[in-house]
N, CA, C and O atoms as a Tinker XYZ file with bonds, in Angstrom:
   480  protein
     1  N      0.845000   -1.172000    0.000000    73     2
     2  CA     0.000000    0.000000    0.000000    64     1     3
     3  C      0.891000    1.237000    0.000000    63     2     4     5
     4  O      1.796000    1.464000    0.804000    81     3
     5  N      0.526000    1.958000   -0.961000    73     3     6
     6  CA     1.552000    3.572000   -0.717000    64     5     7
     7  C      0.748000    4.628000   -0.249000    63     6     8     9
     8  O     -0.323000    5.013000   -0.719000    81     7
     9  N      1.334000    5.033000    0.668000    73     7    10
    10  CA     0.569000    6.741000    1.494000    64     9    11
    11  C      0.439000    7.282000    0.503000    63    10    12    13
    12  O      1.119000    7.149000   -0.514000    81    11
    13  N     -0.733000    8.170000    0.741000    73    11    14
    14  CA    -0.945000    9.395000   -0.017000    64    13    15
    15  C     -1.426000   10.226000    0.383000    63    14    16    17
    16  O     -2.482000   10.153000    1.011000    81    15
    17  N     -0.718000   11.425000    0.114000    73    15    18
    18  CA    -1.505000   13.057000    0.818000    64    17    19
    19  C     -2.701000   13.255000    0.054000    63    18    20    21
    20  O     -2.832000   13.014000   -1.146000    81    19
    21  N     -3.566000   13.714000    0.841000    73    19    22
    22  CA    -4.854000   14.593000    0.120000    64    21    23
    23  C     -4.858000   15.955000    0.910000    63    22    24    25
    24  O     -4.990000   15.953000    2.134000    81    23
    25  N     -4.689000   17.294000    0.081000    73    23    26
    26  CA    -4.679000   18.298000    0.414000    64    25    27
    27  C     -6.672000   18.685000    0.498000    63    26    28    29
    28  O     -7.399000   18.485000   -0.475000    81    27
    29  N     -7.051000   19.091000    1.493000    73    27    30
    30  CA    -8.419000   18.859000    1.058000    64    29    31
    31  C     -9.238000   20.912000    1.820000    63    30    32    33
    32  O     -9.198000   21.150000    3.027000    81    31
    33  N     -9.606000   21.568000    1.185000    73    31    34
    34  CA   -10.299000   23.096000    1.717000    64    33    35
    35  C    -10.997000   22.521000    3.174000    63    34    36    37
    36  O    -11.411000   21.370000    3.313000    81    35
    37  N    -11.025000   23.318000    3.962000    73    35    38
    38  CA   -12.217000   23.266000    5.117000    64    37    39
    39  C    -13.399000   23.066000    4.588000    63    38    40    41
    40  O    -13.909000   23.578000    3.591000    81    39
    41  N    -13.862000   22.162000    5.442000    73    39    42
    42  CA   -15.850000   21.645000    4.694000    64    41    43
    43  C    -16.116000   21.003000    3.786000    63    42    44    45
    44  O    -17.261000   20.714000    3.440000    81    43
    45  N    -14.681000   20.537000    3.027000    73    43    46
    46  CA   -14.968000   19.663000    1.849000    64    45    47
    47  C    -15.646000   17.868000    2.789000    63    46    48    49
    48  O    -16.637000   17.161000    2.602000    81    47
    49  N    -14.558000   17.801000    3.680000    73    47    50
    50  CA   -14.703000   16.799000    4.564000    64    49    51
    51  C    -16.277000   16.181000    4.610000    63    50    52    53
    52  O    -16.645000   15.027000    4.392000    81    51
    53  N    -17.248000   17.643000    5.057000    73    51    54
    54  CA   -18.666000   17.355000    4.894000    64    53    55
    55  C    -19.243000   16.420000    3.603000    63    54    56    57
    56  O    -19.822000   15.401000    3.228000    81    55
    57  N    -18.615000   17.589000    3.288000    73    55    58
    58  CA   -19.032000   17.816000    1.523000    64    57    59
    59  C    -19.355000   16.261000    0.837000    63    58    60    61
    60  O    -20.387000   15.878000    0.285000    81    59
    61  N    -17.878000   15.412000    1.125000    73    59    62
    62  CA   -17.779000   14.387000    0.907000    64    61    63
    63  C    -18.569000   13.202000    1.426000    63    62    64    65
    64  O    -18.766000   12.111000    0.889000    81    63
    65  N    -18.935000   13.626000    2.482000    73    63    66
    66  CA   -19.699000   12.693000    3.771000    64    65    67
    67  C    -21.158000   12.398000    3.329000    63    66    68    69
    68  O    -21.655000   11.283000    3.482000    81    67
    69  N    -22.047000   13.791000    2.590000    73    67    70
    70  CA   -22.796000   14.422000    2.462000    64    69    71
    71  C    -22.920000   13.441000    1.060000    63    70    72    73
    72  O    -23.793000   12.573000    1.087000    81    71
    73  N    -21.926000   13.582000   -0.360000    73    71    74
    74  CA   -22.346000   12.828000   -1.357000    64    73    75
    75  C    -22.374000   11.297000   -1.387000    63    74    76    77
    76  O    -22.316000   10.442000   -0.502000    81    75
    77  N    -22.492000   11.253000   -2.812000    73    75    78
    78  CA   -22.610000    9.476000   -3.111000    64    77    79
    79  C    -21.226000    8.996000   -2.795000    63    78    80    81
    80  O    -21.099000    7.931000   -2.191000    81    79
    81  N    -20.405000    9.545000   -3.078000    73    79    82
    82  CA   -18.933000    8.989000   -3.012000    64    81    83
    83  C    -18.742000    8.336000   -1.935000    63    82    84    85
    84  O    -18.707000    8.931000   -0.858000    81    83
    85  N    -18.595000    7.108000   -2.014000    73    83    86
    86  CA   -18.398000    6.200000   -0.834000    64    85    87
    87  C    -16.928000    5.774000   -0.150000    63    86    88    89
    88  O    -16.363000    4.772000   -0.588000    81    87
    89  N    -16.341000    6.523000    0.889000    73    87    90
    90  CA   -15.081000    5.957000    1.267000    64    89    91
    91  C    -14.648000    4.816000    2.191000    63    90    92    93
    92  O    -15.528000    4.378000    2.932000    81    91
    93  N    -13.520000    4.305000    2.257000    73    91    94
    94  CA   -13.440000    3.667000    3.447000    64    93    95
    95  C    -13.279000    4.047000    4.266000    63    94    96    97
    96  O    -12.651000    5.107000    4.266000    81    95
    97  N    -13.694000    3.505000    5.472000    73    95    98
    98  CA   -13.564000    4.208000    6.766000    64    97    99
    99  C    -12.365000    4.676000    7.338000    63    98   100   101
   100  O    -12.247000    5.677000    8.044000    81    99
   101  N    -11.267000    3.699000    6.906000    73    99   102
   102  CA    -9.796000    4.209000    6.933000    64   101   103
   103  C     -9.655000    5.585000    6.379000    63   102   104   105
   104  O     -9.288000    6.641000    6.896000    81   103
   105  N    -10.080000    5.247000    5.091000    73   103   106
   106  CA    -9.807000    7.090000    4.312000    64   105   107
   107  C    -10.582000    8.139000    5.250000    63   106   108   109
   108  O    -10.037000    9.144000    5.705000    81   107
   109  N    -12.236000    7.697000    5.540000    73   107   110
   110  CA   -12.808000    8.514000    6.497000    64   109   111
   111  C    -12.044000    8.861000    7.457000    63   110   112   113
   112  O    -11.549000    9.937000    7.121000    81   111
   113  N    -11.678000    8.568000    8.434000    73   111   114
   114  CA   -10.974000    8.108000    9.359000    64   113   115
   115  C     -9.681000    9.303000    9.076000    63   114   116   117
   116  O     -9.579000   10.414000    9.596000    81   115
   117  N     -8.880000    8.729000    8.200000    73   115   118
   118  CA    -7.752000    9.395000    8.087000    64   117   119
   119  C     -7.597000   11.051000    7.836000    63   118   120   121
   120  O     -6.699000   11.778000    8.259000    81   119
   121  N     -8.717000   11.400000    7.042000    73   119   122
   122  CA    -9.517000   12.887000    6.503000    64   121   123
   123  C     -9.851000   13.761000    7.709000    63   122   124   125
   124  O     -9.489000   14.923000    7.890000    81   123
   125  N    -10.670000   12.930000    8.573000    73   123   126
   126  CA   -11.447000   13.628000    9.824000    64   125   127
   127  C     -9.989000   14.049000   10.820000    63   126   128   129
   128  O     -9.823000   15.095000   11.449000    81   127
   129  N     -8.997000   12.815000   10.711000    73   127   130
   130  CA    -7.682000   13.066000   11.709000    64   129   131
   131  C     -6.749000   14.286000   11.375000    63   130   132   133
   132  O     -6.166000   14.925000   12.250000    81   131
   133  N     -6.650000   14.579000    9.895000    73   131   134
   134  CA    -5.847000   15.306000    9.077000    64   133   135
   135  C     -6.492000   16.824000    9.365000    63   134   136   137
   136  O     -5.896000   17.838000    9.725000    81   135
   137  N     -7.946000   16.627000    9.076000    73   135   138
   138  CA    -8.930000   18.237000    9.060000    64   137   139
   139  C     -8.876000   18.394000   11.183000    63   138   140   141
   140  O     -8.864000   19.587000   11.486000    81   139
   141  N     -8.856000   17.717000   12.094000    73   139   142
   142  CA    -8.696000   17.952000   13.220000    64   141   143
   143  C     -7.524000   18.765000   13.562000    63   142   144   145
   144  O     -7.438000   19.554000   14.503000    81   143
   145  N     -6.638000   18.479000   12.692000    73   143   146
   146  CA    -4.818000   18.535000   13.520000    64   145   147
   147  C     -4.707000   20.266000   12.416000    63   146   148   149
   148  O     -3.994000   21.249000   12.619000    81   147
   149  N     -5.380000   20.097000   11.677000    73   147   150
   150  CA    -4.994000   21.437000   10.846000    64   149   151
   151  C     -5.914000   22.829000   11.236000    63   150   152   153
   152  O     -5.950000   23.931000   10.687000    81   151
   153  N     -6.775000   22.186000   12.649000    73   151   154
   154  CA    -7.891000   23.338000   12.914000    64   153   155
   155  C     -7.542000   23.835000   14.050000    63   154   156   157
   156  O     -7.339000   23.307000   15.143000    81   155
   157  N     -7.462000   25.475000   13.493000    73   155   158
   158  CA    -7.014000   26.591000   13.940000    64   157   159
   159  C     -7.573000   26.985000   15.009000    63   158   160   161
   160  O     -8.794000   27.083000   15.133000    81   159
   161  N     -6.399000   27.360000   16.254000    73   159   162
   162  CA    -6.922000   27.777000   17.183000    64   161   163
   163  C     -8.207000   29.055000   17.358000    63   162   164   165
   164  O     -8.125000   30.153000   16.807000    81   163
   165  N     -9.197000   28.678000   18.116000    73   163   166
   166  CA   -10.731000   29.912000   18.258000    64   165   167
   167  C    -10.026000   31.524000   17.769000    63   166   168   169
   168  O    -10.467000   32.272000   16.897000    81   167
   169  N     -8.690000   31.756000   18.738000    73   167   170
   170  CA    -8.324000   33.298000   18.479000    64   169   171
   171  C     -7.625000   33.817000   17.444000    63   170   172   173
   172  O     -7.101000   34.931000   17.469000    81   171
   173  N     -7.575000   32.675000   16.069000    73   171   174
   174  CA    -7.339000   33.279000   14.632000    64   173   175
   175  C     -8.468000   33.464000   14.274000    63   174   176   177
   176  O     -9.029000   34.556000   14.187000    81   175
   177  N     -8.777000   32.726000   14.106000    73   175   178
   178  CA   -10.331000   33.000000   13.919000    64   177   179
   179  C    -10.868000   33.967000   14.078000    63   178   180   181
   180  O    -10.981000   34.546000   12.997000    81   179
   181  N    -11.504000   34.773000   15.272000    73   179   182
   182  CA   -11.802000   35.843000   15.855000    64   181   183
   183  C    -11.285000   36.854000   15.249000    63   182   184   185
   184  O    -11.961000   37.873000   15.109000    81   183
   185  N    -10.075000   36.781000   14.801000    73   183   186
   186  CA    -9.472000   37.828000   13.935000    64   185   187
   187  C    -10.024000   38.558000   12.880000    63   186   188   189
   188  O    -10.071000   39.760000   12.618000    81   187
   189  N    -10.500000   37.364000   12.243000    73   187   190
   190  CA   -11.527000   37.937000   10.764000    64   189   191
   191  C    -13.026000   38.156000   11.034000    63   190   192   193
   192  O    -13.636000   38.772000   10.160000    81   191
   193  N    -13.735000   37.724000   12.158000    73   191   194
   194  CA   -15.121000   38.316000   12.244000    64   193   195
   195  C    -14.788000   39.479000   12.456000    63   194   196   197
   196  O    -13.981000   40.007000   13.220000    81   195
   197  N    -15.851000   40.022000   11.315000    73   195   198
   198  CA   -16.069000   41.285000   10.948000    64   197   199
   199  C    -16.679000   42.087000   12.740000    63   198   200   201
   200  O    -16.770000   41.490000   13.813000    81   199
   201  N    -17.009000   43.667000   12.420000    73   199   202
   202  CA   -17.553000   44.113000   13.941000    64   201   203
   203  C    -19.298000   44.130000   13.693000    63   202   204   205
   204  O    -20.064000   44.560000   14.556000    81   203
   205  N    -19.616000   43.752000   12.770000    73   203   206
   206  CA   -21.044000   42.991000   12.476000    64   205   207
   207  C    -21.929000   41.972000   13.135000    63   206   208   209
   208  O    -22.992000   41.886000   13.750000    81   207
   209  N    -20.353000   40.820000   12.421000    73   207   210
   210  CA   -20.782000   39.722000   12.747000    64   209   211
   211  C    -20.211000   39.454000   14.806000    63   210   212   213
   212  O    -20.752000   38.606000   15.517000    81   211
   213  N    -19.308000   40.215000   15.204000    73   211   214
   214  CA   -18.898000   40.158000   16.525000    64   213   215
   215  C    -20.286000   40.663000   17.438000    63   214   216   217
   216  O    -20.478000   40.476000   18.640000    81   215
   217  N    -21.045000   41.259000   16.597000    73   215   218
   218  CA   -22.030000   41.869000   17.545000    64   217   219
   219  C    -23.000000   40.651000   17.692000    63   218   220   221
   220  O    -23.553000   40.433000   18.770000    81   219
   221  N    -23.221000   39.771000   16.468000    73   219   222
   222  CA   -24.288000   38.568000   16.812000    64   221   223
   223  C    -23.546000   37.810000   17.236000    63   222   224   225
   224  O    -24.205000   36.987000   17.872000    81   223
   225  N    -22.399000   37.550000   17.275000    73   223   226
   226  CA   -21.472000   36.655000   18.225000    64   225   227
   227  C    -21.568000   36.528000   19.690000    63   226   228   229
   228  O    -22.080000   35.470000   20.056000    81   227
   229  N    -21.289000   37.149000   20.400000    73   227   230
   230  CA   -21.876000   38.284000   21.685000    64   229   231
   231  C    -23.078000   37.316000   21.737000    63   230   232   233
   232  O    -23.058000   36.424000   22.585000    81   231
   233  N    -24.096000   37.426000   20.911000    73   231   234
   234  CA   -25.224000   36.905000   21.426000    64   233   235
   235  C    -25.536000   35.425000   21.338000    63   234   236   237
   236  O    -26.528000   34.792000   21.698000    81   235
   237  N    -24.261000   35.010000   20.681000    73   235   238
   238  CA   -24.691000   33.643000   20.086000    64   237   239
   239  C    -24.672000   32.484000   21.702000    63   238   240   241
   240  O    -25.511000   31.638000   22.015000    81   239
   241  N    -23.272000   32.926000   22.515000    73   239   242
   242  CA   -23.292000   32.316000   23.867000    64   241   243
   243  C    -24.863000   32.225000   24.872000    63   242   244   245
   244  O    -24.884000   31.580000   25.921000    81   243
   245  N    -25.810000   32.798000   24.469000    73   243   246
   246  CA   -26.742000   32.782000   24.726000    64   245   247
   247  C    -28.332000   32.203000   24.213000    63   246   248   249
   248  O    -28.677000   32.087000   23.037000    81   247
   249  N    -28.889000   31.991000   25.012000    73   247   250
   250  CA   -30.266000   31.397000   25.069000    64   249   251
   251  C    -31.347000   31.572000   23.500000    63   250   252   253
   252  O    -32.079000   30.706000   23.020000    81   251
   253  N    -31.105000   32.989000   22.992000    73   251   254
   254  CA   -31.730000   33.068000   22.363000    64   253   255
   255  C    -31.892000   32.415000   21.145000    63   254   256   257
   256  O    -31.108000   31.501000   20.888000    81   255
   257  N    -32.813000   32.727000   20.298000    73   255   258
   258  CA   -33.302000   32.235000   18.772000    64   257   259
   259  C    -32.745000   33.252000   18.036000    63   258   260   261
   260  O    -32.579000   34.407000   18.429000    81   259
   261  N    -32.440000   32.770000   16.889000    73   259   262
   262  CA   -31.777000   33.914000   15.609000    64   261   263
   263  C    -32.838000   34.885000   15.338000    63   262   264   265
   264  O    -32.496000   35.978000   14.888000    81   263
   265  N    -34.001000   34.659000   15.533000    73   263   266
   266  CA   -34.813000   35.821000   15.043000    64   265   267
   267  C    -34.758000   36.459000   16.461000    63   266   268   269
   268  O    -34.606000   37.647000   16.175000    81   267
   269  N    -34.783000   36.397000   17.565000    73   267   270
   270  CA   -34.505000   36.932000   18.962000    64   269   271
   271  C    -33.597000   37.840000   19.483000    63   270   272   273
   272  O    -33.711000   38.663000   20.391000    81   271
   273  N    -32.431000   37.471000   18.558000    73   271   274
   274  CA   -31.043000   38.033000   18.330000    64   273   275
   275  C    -31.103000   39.349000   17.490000    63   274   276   277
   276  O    -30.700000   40.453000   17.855000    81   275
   277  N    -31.811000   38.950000   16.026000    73   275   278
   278  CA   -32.000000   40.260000   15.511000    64   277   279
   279  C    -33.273000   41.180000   16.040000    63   278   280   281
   280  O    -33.482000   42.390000   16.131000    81   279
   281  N    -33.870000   40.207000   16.284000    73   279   282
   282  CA   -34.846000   41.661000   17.388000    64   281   283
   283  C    -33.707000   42.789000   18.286000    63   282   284   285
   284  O    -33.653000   44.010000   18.430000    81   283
   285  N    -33.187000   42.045000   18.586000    73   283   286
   286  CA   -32.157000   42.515000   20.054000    64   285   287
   287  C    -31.306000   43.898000   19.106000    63   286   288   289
   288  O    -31.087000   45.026000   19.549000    81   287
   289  N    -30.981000   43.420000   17.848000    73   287   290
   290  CA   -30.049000   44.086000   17.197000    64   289   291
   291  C    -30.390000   44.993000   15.896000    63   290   292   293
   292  O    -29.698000   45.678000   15.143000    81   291
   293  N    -31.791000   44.681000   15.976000    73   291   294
   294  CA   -32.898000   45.539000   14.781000    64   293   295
   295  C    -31.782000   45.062000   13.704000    63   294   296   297
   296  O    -31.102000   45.804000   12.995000    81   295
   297  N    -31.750000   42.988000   13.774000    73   295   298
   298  CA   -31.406000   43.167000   12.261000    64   297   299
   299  C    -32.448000   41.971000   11.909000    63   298   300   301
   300  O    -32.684000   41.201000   12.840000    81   299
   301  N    -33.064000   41.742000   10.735000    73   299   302
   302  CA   -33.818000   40.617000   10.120000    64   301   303
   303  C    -33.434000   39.240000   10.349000    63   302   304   305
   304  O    -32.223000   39.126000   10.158000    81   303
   305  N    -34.031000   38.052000   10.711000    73   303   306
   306  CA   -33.047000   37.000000   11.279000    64   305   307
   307  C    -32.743000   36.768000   10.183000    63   306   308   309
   308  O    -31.537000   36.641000   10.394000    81   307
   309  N    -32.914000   36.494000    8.475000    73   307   310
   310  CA   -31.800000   36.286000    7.351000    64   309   311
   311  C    -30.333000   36.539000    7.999000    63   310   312   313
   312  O    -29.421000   35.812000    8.394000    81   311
   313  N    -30.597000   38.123000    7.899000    73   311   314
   314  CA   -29.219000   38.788000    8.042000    64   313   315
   315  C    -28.264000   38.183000    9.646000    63   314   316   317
   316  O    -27.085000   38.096000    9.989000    81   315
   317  N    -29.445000   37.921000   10.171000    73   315   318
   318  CA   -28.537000   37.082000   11.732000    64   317   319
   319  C    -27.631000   35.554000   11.015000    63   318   320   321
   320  O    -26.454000   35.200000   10.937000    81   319
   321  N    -28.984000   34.985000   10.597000    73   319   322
   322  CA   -28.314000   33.788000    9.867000    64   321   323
   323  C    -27.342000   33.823000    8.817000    63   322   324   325
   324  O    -26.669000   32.856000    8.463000    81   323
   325  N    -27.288000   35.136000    8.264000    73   323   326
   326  CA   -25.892000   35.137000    7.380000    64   325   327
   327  C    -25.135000   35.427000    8.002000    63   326   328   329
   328  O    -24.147000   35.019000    7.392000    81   327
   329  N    -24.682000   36.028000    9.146000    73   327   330
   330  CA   -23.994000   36.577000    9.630000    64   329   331
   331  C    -23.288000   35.278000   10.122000    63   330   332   333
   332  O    -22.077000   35.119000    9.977000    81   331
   333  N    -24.176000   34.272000   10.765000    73   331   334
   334  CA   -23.587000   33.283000   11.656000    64   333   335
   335  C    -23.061000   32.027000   10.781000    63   334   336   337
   336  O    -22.522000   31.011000   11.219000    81   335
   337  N    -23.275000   32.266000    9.785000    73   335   338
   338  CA   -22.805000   31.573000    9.022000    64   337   339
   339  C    -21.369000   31.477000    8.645000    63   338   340   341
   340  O    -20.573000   30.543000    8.542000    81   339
   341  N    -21.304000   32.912000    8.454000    73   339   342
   342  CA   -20.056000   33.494000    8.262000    64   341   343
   343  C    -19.290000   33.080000    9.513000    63   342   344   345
   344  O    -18.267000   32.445000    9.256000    81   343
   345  N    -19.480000   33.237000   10.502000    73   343   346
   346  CA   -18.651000   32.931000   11.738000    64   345   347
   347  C    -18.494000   31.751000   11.757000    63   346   348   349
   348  O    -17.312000   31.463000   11.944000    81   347
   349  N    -19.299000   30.710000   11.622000    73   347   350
   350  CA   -18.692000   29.472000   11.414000    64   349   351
   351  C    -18.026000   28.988000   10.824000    63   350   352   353
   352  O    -17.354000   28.059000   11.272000    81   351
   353  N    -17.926000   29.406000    9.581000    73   351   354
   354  CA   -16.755000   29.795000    8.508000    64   353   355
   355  C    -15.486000   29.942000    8.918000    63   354   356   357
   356  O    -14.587000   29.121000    8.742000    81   355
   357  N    -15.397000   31.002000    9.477000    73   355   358
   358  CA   -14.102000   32.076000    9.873000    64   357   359
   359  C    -13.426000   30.691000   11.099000    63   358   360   361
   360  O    -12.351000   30.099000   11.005000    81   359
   361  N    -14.349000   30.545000   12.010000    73   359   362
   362  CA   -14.098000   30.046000   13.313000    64   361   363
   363  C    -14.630000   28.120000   13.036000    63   362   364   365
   364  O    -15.335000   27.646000   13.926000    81   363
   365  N    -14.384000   27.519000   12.262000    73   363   366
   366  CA   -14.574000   26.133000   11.494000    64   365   367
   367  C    -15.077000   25.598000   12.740000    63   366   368   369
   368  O    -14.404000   25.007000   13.584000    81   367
   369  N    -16.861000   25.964000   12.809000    73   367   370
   370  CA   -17.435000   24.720000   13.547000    64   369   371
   371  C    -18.878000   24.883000   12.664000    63   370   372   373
   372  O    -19.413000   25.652000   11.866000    81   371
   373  N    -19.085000   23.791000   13.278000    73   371   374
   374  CA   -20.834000   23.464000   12.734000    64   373   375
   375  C    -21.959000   23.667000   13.753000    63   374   376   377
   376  O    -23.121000   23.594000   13.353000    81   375
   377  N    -21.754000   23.863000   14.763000    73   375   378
   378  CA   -22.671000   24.232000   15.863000    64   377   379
   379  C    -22.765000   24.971000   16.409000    63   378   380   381
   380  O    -21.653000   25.495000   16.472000    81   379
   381  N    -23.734000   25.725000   17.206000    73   379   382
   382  CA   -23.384000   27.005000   18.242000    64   381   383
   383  C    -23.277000   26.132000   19.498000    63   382   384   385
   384  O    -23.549000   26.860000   20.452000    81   383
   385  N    -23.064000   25.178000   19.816000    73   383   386
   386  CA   -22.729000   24.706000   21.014000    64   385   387
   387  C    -20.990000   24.414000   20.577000    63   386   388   389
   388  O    -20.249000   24.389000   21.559000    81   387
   389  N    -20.429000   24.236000   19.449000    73   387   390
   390  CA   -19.207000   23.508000   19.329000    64   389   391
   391  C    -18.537000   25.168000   19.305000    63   390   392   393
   392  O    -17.403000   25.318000   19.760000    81   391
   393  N    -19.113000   26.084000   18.889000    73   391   394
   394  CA   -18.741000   27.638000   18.649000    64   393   395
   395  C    -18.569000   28.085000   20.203000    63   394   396   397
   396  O    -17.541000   28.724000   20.426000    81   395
   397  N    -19.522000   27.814000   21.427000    73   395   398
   398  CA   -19.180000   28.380000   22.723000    64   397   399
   399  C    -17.885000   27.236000   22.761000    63   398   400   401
   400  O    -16.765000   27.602000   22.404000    81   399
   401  N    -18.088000   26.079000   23.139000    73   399   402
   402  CA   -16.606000   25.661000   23.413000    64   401   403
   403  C    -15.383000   25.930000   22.986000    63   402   404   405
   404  O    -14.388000   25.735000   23.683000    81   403
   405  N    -15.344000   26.496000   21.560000    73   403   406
   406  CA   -14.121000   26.460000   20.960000    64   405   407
   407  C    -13.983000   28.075000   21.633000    63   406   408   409
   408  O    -12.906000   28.073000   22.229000    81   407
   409  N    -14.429000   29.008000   21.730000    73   407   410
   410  CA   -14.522000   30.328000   22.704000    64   409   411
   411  C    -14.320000   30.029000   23.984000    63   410   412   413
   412  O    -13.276000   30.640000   24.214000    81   411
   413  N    -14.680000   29.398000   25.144000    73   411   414
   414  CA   -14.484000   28.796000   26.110000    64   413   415
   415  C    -13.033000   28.433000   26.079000    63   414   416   417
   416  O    -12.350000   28.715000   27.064000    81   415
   417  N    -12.519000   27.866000   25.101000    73   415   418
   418  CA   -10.970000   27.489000   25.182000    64   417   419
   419  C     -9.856000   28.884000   24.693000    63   418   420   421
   420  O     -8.690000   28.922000   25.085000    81   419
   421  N    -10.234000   29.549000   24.137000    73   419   422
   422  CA    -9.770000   30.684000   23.803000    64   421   423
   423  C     -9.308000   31.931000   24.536000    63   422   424   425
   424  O     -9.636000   33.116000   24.476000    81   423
   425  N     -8.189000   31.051000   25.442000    73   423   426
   426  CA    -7.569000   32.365000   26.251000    64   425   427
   427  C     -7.839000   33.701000   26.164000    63   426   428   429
   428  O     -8.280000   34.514000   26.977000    81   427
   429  N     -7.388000   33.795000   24.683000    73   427   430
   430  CA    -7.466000   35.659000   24.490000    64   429   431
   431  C     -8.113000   36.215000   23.684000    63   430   432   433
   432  O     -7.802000   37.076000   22.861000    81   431
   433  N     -9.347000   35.570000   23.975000    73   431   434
   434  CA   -10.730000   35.689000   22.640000    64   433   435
   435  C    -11.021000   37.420000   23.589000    63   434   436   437
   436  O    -11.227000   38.503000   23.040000    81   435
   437  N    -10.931000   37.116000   25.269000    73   435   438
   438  CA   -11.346000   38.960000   25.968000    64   437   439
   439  C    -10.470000   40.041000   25.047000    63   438   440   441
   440  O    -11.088000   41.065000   24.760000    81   439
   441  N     -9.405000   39.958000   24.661000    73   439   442
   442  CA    -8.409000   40.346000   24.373000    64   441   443
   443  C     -8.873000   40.673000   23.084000    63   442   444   445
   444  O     -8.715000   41.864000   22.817000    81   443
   445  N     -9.388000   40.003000   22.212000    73   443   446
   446  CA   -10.173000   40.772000   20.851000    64   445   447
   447  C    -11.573000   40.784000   20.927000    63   446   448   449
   448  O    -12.514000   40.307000   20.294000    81   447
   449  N    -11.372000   41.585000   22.049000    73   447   450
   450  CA   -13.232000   42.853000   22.032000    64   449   451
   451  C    -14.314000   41.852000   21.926000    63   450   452   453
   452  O    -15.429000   42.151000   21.498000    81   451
   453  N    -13.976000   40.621000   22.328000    73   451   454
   454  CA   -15.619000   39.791000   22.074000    64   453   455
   455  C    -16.080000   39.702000   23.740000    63   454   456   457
   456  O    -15.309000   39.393000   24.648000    81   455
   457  N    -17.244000   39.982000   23.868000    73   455   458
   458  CA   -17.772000   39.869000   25.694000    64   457   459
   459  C    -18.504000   38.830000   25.055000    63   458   460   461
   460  O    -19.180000   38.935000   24.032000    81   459
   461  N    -18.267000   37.601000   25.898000    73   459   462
   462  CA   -18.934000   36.470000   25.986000    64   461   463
   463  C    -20.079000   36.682000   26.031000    63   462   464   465
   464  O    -20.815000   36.795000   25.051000    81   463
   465  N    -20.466000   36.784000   27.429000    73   463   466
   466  CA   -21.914000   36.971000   28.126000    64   465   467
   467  C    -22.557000   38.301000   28.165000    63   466   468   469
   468  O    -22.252000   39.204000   28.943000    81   467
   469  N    -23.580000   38.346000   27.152000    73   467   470
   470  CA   -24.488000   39.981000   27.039000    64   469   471
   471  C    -25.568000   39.721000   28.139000    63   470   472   473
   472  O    -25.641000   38.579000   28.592000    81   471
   473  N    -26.070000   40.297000   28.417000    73   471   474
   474  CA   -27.151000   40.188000   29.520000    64   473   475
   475  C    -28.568000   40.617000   28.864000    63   474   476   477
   476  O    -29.024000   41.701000   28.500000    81   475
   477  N    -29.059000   39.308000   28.874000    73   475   478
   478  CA   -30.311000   39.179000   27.734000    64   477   479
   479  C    -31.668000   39.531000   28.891000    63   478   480
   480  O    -32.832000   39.547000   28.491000    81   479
């Protein structure tokens, strides 16, 4: 058997999971280990949310609903949901529960202007 690199974008991983293309679990396996070890600590990340999207960020550690959020922020929940989209992007998770943890681990996320906890 000969190794082989696969250089693969963030989210293709899904992408792949998502179509017909059927892998082995080894390859699965090996993809998910490769996209783990190459994911960037929470406070690069943070770097590129815009001061937009930092403002629905702020709210995301919290209770509310996306349309709840843009009430809060007089913006349309579309525009909440694009916004958070984008942050998941920037900050490579798929959840707003996997988004507080990876913040939670982020020493010096205080340090770039994000307040965790807004008081809803």
């Amino acid at each position: 058997m000969v190794p082989v690199t696969v250089h693969l974008p963030a989210g293709m991983f899904q992408e792949l999971q998502a179509s017909d293309i059927l892998l082995s679990d080894l390859v699965r396996e090996t993809l998910r280990n490769e996209l783990d070890r190459r994911r960037l600590p929470a406070a690069i990340g943070l770097r590129y949310v815009t001061p937009a999207e930092r403002r629905v960020l702020a709210y995301l550690t919290t209770h509310l609903t996306l349309a709840e959020i843009g009430e809060r922020l007089h913006l349309r929940r579309t525009t909440v949901k694009s916004h958070v989209a984008s942050i998941y992007g920037k900050m490579n998770v798929s959840s707003r529960s996997e988004l507080v943890r990876r913040l939670d681990a982020a020493p010096d996320s205080g340090a770039l202007g994000l307040t965790h906890h807004v008081a809803v």
